[in-house]
C-alpha positions, 0 to 999 in steps of 0.5 A, spaced: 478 478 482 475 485 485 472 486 492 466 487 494 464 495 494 463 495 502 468 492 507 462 492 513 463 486 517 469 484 514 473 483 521 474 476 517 480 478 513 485 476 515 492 478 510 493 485 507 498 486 503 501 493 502 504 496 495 508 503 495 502 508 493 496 507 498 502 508 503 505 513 500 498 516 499 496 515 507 504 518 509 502 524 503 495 526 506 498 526 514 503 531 512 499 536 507 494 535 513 497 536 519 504 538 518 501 543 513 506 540 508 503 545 502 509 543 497 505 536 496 498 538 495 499 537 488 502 530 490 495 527 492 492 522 487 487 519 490 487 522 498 485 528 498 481 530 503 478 527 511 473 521 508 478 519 504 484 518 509 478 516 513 475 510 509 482 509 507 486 506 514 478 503 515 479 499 510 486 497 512 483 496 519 478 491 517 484 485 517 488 482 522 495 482 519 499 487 514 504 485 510 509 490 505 515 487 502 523 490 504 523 492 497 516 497 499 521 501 504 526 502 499 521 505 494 519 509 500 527 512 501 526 514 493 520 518 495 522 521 501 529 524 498 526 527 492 521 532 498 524 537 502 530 535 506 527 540 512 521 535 511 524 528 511 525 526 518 517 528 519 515 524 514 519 518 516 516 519 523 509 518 520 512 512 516 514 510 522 508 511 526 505 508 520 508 501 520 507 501 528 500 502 528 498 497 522 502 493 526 506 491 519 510 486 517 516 487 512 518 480 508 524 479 504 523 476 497 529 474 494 530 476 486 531 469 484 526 466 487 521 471 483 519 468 475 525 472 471 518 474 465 515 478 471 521 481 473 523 484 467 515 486 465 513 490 472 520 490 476 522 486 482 518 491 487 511 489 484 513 482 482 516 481 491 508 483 491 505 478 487 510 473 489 508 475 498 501 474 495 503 466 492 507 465 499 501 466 503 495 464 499 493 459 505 491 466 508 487 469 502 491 476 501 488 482 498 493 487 495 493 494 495 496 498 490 494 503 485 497 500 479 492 498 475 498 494 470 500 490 477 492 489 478 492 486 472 497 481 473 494 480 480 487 478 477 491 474 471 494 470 477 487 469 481 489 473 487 485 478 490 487 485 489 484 493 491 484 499 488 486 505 493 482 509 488 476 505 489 477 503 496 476 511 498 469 511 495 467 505 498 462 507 504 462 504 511 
């Protein structure tokens, strides 16, 4: 299901469910921006400037809880370690803060309790995603991603599902 093109009185969203890339996207514009990380310019996909960062973490903002899965963590790791060794220890502090401010849950799927189809399809990662969205459907979740193969699925399976591309063009 798409989502409105404006998320203006949304206070009422309850869950957001986060995939590795808009977290990436977040961490990647903090450090090209204010710790001047020039290496990773050329890394910014769909962050690239002040307004975008801005509707970005607004979006975000407009729900009451947030959720990734473990697996979002390790997929970090595996980003984190392929930058500048001289940069990790400030871009983890920035997933840090990053986490602490959205207030953010992680949530453990287990391997066996994802539909083995999927998993061989798309990965256990973004199937941890999909089956977090099923676990809390009660609560109306939106996932995040910037995976269009997983929004995909995500429509398929009638969950709620965004774009960070088409979240950053959303106006306020």
């Amino acid at each position: 299901m798409r989502m409105p093109t404006s998320f203006e009185g949304s206070s009422c969203r309850e869950l957001l469910i986060l995939d590795t890339g808009p977290i990436r996207e977040l961490v990647l514009f903090h450090a090209v921006d204010r710790f001047r990380f020039e290496r990773l310019r050329s890394d910014l996909r769909f962050i690239s400037n002040p307004e975008s960062y801005r509707t970005c973490t607004q979006f975000i903002a407009s729900f009451r809880r947030k959720t990734t899965s473990a697996s979002i963590v390790a997929e970090l790791y595996r980003w984190i370690r392929e930058t500048d060794p001289k940069g990790q220890a400030r871009l983890w502090n920035r997933v840090y803060e990053d986490f602490q401010n959205m207030g953010m849950d992680e949530e453990v799927v287990r391997l066996v309790e994802m539909d083995l189809r999927l998993v061989v399809t798309f990965g256990p990662v973004d199937v941890s995603l999909l089956e977090l969205a099923r676990r809390h459907a009660d609560h109306n979740p939106v996932l995040l991603t910037i995976d269009r193969a997983l929004q995909g699925e995500c429509q398929k399976a009638g969950l709620h599902v965004s774009l960070v591309q088409e979240v950053t063009l959303m106006r306020r």
